[in-house]
N, C-alpha and C positions, 0 to 999 in steps of 0.2 A: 731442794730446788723444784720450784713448779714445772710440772709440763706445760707444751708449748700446745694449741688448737690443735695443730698440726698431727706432734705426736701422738697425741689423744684420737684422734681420729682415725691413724693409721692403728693402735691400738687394736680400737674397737674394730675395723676391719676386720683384721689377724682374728680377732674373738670370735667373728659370724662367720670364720672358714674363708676370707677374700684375703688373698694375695697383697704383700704391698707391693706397688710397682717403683721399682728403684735401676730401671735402664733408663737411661735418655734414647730422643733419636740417634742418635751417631751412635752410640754402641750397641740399639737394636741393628741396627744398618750392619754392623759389623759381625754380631754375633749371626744375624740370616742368610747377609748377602742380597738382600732385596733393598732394592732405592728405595730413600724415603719418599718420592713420590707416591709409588706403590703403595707405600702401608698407608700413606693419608688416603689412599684413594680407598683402601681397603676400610677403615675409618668412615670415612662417607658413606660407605655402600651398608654402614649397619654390623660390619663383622667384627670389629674392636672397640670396646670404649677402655680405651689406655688412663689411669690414674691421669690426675695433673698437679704440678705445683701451684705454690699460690699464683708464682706469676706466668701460669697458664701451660707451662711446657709441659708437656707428655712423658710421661712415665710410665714403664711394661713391667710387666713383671714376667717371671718365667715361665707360667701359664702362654701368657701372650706372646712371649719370642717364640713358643712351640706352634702357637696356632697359626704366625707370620707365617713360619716354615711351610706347615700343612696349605697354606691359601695358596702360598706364592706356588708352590708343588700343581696344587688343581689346577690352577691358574694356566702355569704353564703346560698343562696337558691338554688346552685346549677350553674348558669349561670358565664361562662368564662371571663373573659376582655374583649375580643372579642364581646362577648352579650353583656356584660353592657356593649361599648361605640355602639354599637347598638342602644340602648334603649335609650340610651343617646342623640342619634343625633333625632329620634324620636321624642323624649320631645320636640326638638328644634326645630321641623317642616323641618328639612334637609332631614328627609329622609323618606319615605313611607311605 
């Protein structure tokens, strides 16, 4: 049986070390506890690019329900989007 683009895709992901993302919203929602408005907003500000299906809906993987967790966390201690993707490139040695 042939594989599907799809498959194939997710595949080669998996091959170059990237995660496949197989949460929906409502079960990232669930496994955080942060609204999905939050995480689109987090989405907009640059802090996640979530997998998508073909027809368009968002997919996390477990990398990214971890990093929900850590934003929503900054978030809620007061620091902007702005500060957390700050802190964020920090982590990553980008920035000083």
């Amino acid at each position: 049986m042939a594989k599907s683009l799809r498959e194939t895709r997710e595949l080669s992901d998996v091959n170059k070390g990237e995660e496949i993302g197989k949460y929906t919203m409502s079960v990232a929602v669930m496994l955080t506890n942060v609204e999905a408005y939050r995480i689109r907003r987090f989405e907009k500000a640059g802090l996640l690019r979530p997998h998508r299906s073909r027809a368009g809906q968002r997919r996390y993987s477990d990398t990214e329900i971890g990093l929900i967790k850590g934003i929503a966390k900054l978030e809620e201690e007061g620091i902007n989007l702005q500060g957390v993707k700050a802190i964020m490139a920090m982590r990553k040695g980008e920035r000083k």
